[in-house]
mmCIF file of the N, C-alpha and C atoms, coordinates in Angstrom:
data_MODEL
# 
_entry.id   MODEL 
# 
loop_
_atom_site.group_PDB 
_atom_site.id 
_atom_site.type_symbol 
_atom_site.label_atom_id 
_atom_site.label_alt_id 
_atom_site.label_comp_id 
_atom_site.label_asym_id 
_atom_site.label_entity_id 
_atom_site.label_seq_id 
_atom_site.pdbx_PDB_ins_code 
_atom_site.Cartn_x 
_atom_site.Cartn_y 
_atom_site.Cartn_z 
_atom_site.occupancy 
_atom_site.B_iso_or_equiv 
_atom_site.pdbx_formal_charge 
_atom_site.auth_seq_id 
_atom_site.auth_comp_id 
_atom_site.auth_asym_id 
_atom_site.auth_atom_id 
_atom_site.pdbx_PDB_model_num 
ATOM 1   N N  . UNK A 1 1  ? -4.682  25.066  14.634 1.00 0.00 ? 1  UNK A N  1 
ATOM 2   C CA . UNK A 1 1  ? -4.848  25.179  13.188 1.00 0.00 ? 1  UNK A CA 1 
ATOM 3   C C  . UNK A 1 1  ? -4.488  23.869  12.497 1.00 0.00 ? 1  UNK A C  1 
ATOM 4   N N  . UNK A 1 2  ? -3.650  23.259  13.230 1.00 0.00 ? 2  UNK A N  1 
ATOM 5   C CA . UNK A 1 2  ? -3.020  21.784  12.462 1.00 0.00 ? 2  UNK A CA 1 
ATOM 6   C C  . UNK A 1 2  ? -4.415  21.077  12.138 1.00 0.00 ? 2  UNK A C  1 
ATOM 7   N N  . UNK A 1 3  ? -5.141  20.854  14.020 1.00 0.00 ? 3  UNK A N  1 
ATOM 8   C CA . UNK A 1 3  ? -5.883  20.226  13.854 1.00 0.00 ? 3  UNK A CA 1 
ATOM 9   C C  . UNK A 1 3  ? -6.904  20.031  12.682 1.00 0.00 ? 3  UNK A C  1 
ATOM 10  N N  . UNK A 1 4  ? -7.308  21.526  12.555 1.00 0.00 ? 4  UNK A N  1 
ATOM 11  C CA . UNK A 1 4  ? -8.542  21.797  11.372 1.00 0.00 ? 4  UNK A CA 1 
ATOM 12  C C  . UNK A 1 4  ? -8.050  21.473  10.458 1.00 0.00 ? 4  UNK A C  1 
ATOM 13  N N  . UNK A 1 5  ? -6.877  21.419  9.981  1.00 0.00 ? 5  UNK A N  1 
ATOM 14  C CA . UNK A 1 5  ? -5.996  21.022  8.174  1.00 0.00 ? 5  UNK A CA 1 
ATOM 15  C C  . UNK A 1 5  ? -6.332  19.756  8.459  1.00 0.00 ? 5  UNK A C  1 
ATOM 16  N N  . UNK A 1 6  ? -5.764  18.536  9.419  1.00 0.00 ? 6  UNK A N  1 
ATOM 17  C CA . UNK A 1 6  ? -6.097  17.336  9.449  1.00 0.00 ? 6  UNK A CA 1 
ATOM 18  C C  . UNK A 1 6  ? -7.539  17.021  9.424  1.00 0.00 ? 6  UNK A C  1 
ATOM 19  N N  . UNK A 1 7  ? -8.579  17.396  10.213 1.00 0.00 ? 7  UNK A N  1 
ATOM 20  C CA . UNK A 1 7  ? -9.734  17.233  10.157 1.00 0.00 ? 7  UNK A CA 1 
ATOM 21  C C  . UNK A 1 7  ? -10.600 17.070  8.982  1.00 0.00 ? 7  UNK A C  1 
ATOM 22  N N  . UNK A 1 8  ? -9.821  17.945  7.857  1.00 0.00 ? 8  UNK A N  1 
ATOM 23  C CA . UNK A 1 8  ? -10.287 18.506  6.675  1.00 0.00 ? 8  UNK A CA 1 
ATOM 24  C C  . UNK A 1 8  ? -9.613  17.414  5.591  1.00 0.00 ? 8  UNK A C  1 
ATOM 25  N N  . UNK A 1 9  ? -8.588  17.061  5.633  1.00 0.00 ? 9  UNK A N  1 
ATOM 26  C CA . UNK A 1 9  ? -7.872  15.875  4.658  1.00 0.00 ? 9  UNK A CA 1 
ATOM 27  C C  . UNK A 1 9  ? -8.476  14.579  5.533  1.00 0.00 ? 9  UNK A C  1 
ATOM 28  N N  . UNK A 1 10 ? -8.433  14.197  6.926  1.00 0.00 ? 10 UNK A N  1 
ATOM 29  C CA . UNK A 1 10 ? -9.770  13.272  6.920  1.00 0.00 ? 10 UNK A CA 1 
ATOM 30  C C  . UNK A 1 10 ? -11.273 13.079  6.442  1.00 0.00 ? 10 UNK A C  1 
ATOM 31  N N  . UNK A 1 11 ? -11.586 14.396  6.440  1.00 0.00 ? 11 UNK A N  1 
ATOM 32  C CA . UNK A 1 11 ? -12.903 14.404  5.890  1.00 0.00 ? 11 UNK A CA 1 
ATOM 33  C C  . UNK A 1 11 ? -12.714 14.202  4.420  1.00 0.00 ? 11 UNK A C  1 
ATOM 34  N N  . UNK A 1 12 ? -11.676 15.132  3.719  1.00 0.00 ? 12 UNK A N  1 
ATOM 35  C CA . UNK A 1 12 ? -11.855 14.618  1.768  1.00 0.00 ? 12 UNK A CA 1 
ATOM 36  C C  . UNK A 1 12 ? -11.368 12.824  2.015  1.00 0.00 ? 12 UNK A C  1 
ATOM 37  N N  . UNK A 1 13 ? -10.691 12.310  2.717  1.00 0.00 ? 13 UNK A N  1 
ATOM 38  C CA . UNK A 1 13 ? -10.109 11.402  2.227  1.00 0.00 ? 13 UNK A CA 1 
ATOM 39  C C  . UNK A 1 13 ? -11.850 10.221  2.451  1.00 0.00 ? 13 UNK A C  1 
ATOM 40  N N  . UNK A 1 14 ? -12.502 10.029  3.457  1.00 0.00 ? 14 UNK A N  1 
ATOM 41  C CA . UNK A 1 14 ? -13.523 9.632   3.604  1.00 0.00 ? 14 UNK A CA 1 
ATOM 42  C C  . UNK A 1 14 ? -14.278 9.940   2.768  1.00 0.00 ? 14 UNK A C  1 
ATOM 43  N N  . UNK A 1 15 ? -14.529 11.138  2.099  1.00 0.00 ? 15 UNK A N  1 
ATOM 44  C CA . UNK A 1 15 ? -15.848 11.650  1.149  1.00 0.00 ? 15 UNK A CA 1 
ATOM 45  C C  . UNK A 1 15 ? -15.044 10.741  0.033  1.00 0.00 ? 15 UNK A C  1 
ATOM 46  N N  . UNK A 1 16 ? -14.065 10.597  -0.510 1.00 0.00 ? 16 UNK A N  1 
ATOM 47  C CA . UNK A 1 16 ? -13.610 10.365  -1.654 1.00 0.00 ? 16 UNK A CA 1 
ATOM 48  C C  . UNK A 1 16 ? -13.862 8.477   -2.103 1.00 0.00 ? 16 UNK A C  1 
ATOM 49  N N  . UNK A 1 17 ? -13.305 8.203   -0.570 1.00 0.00 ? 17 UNK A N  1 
ATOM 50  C CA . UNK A 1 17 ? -13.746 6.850   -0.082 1.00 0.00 ? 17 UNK A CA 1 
ATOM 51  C C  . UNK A 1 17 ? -15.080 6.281   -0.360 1.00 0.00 ? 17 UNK A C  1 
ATOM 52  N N  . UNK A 1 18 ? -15.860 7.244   -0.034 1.00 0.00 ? 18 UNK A N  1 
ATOM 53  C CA . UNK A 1 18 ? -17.808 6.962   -0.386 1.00 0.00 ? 18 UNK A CA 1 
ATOM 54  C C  . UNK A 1 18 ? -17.694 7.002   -1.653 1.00 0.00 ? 18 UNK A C  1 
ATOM 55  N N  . UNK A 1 19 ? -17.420 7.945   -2.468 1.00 0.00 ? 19 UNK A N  1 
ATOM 56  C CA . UNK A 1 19 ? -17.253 8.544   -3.733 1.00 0.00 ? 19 UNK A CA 1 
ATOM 57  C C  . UNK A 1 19 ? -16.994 7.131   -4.221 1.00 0.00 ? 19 UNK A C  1 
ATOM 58  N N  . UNK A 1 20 ? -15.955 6.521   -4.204 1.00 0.00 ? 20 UNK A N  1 
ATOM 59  C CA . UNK A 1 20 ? -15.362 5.749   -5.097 1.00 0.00 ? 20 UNK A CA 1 
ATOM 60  C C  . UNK A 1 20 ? -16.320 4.093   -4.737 1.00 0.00 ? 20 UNK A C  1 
ATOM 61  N N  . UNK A 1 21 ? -16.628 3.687   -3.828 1.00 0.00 ? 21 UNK A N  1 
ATOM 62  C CA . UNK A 1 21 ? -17.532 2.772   -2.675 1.00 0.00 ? 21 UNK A CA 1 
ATOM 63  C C  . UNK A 1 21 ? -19.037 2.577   -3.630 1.00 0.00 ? 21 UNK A C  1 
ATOM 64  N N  . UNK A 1 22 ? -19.350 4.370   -3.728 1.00 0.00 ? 22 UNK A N  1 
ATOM 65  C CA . UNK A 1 22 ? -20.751 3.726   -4.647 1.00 0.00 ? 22 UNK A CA 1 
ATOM 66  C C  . UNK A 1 22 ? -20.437 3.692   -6.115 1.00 0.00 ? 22 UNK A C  1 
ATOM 67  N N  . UNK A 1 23 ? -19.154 4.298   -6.732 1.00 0.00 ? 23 UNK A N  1 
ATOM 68  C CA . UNK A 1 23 ? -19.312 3.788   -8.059 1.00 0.00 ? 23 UNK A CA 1 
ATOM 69  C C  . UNK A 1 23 ? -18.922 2.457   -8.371 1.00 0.00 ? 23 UNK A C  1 
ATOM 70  N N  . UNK A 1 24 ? -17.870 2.170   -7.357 1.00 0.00 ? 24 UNK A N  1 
ATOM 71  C CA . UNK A 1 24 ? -17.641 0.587   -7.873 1.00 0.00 ? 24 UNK A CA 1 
ATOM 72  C C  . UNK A 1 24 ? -18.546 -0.629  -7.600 1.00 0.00 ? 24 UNK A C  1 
ATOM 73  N N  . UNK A 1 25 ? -19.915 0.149   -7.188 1.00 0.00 ? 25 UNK A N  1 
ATOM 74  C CA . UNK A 1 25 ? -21.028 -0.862  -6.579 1.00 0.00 ? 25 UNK A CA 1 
ATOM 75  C C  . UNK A 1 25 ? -20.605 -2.333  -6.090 1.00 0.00 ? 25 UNK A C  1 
ATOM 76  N N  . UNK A 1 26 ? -21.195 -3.705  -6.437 1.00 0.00 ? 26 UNK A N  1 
ATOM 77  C CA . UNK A 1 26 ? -20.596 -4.779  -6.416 1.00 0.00 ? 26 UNK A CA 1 
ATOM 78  C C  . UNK A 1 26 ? -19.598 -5.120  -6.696 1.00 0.00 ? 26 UNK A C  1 
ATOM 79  N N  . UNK A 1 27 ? -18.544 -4.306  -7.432 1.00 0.00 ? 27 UNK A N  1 
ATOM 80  C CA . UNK A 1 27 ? -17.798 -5.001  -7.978 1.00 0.00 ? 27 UNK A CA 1 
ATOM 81  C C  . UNK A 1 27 ? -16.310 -4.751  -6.620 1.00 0.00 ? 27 UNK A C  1 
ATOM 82  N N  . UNK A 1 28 ? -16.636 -3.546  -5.662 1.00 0.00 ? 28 UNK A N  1 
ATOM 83  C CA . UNK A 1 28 ? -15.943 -3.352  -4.714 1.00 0.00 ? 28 UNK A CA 1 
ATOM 84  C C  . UNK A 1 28 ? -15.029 -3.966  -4.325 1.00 0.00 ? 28 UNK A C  1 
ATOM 85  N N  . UNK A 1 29 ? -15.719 -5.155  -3.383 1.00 0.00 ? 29 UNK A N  1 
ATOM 86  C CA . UNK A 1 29 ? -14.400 -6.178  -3.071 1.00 0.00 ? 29 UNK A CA 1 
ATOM 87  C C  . UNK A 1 29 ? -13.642 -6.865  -4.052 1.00 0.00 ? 29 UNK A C  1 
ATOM 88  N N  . UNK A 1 30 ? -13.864 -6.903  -5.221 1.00 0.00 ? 30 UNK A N  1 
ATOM 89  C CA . UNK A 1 30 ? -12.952 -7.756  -5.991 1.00 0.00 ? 30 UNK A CA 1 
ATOM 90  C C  . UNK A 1 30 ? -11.740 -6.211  -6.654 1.00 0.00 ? 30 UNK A C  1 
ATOM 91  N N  . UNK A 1 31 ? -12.096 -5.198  -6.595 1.00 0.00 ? 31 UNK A N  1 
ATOM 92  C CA . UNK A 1 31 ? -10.998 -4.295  -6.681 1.00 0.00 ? 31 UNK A CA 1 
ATOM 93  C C  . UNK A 1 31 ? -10.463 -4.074  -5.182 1.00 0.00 ? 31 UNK A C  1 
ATOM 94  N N  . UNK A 1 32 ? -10.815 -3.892  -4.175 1.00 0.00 ? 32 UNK A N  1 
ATOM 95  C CA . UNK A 1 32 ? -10.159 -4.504  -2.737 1.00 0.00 ? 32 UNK A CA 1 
ATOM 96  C C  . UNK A 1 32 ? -8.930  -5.096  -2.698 1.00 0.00 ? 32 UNK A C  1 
ATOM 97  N N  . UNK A 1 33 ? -9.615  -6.588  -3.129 1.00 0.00 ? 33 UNK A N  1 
ATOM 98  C CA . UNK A 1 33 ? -8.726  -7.614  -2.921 1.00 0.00 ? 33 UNK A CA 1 
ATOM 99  C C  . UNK A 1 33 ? -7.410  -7.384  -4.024 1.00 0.00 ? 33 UNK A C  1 
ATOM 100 N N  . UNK A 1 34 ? -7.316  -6.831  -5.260 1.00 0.00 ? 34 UNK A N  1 
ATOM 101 C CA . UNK A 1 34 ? -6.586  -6.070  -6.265 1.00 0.00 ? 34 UNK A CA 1 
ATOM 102 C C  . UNK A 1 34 ? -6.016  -6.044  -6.072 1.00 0.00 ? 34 UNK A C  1 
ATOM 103 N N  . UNK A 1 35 ? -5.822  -4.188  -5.021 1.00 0.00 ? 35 UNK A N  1 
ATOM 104 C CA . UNK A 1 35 ? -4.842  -3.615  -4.401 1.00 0.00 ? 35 UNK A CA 1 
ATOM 105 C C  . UNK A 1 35 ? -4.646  -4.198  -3.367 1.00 0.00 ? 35 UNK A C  1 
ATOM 106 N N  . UNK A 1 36 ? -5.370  -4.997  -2.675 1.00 0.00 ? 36 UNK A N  1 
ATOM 107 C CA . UNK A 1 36 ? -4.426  -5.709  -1.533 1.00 0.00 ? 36 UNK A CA 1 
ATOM 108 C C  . UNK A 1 36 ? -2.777  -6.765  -2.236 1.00 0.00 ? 36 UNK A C  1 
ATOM 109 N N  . UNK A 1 37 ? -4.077  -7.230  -2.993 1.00 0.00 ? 37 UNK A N  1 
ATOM 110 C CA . UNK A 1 37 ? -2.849  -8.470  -3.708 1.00 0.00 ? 37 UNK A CA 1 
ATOM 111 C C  . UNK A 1 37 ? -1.551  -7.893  -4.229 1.00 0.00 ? 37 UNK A C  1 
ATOM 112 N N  . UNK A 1 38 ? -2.022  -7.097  -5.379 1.00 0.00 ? 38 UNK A N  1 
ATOM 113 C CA . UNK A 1 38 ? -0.743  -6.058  -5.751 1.00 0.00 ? 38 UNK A CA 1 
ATOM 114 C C  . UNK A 1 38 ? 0.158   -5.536  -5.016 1.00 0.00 ? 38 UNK A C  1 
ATOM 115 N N  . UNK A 1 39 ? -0.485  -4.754  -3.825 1.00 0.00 ? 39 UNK A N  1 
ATOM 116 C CA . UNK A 1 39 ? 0.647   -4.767  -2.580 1.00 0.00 ? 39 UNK A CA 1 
ATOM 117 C C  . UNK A 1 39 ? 1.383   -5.158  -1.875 1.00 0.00 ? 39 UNK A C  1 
ATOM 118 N N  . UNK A 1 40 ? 1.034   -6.708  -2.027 1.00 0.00 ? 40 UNK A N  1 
ATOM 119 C CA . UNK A 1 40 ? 1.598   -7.692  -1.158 1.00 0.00 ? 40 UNK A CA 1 
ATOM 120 C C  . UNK A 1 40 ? 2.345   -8.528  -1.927 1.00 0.00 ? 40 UNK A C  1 
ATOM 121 N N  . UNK A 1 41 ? 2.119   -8.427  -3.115 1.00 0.00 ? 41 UNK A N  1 
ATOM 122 C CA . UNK A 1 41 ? 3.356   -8.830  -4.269 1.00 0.00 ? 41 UNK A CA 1 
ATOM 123 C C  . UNK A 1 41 ? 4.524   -8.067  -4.688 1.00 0.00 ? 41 UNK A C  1 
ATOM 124 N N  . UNK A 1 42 ? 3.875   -6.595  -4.430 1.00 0.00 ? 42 UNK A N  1 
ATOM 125 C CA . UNK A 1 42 ? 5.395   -5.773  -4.582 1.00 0.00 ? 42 UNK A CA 1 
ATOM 126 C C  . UNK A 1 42 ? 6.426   -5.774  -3.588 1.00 0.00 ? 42 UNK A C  1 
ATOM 127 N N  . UNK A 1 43 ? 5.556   -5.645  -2.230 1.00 0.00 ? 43 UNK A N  1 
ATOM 128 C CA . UNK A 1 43 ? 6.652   -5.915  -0.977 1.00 0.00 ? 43 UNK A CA 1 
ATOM 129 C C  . UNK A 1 43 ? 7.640   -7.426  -0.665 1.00 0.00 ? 43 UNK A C  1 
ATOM 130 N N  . UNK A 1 44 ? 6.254   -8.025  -0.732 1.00 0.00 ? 44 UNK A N  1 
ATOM 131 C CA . UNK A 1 44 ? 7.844   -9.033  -0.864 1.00 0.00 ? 44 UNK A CA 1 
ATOM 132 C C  . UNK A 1 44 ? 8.437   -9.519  -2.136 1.00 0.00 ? 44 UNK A C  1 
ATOM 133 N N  . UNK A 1 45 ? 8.406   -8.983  -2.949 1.00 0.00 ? 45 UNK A N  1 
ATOM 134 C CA . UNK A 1 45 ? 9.433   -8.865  -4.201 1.00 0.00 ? 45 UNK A CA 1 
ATOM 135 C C  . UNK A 1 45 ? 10.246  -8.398  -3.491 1.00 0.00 ? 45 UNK A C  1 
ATOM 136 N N  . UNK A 1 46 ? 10.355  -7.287  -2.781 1.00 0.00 ? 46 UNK A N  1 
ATOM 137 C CA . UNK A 1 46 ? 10.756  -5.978  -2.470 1.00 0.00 ? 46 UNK A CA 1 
ATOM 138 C C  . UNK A 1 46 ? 11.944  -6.786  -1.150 1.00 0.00 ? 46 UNK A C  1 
ATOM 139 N N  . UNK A 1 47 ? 11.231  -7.260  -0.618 1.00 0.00 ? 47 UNK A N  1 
ATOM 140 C CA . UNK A 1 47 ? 11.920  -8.259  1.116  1.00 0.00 ? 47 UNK A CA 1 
ATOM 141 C C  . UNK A 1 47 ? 12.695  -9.507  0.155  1.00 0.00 ? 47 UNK A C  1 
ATOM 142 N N  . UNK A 1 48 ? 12.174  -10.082 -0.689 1.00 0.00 ? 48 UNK A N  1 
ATOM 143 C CA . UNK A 1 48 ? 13.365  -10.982 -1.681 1.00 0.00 ? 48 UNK A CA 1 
ATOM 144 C C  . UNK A 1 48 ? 14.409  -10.230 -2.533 1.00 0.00 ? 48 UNK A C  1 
ATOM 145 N N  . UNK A 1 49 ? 14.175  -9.275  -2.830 1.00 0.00 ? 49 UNK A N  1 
ATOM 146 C CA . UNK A 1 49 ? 15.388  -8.269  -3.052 1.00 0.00 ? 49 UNK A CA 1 
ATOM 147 C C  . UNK A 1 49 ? 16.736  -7.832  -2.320 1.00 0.00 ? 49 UNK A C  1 
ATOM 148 N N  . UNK A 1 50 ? 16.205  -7.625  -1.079 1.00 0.00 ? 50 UNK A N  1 
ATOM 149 C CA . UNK A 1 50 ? 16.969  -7.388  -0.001 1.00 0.00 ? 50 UNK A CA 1 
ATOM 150 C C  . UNK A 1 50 ? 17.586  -8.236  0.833  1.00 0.00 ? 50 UNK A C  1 
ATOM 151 N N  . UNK A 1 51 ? 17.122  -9.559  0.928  1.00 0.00 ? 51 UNK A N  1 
ATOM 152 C CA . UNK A 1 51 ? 17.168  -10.414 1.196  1.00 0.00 ? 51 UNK A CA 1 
ATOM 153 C C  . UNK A 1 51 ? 18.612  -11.133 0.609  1.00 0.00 ? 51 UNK A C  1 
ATOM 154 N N  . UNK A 1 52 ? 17.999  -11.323 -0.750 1.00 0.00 ? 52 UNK A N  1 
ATOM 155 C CA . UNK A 1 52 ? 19.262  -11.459 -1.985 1.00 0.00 ? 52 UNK A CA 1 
ATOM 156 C C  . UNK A 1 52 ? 20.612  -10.682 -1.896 1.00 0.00 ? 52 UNK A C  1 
ATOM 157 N N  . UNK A 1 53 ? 20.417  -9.658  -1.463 1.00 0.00 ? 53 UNK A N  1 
ATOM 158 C CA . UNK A 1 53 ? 21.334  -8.318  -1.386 1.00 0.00 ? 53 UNK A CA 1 
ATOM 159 C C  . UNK A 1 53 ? 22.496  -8.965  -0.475 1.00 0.00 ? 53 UNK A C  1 
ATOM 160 N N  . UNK A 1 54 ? 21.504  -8.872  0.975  1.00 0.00 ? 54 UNK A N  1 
ATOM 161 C CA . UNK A 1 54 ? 22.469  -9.131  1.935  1.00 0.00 ? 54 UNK A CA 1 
ATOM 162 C C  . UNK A 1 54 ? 22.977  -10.343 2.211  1.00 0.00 ? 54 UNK A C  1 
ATOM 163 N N  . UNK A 1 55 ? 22.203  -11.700 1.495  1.00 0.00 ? 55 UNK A N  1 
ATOM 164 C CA . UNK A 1 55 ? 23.176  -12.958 1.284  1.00 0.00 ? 55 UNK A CA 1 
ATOM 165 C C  . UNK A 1 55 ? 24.545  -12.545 0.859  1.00 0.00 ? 55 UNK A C  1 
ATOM 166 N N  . UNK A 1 56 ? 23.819  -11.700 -0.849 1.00 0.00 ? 56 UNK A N  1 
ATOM 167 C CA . UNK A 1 56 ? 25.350  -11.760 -1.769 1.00 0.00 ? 56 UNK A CA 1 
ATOM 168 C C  . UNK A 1 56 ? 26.242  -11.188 -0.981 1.00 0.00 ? 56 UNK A C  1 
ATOM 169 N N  . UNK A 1 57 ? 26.029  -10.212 -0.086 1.00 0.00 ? 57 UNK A N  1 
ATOM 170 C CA . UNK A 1 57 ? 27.156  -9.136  0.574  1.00 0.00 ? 57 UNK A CA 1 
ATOM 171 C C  . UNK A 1 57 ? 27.637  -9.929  1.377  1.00 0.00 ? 57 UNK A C  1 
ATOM 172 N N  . UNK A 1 58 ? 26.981  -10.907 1.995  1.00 0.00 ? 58 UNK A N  1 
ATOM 173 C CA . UNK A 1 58 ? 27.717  -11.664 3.312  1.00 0.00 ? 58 UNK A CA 1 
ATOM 174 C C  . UNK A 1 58 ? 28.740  -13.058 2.254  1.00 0.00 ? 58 UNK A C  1 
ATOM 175 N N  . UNK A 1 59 ? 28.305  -13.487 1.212  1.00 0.00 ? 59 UNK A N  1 
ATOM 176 C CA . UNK A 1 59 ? 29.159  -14.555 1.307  1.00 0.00 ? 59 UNK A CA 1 
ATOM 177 C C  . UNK A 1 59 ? 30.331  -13.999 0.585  1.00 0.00 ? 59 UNK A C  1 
ATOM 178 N N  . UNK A 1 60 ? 30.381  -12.290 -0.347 1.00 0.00 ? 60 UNK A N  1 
ATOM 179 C CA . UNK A 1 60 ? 31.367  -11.832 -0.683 1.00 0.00 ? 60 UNK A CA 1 
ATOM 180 C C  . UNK A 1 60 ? 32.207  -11.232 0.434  1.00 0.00 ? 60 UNK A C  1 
ATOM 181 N N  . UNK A 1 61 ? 31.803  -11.431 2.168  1.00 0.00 ? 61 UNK A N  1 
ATOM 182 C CA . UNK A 1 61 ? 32.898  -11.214 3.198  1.00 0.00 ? 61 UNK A CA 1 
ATOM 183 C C  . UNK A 1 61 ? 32.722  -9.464  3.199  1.00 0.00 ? 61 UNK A C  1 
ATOM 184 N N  . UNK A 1 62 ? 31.787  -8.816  2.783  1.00 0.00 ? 62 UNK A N  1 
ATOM 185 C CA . UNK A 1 62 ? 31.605  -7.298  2.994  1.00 0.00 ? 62 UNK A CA 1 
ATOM 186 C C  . UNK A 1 62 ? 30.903  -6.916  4.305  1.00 0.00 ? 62 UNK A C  1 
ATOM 187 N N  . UNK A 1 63 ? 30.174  -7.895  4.681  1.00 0.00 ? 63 UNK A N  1 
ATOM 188 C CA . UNK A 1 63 ? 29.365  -7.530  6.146  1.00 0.00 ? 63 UNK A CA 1 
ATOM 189 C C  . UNK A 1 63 ? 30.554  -8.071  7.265  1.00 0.00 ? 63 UNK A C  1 
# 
């Protein structure tokens, strides 16, 4: 039964995929590249955050 639930959220997630593929006609890859970019700006915000974190913790002698 799992299988068929998964089968079925693969299949909407693909139909939705087409769905969205022909409305954004040409303009596709440049919303692509968007959410790629956006993503890859939040994470390493995200890795310089942490980063920052565990400097400050180490030179305040907590690690």
């Amino acid at each position: 039964m799992g299988k068929l639930f998964k089968f079925i959220g693969l299949a909407a997630a693909l139909a939705l995929a087409l769905f969205l593929a022909v409305i954004a006609g040409d303009y596709g890859p440049w919303y692509f590249a968007w959410l790629v970019g956006t993503t890859m700006i939040v994470l390493i915000a995200a890795a310089g955050a942490v980063m920052f974190d565990a400097q400050e913790a180490n030179s305040n002698g907590k690690v």
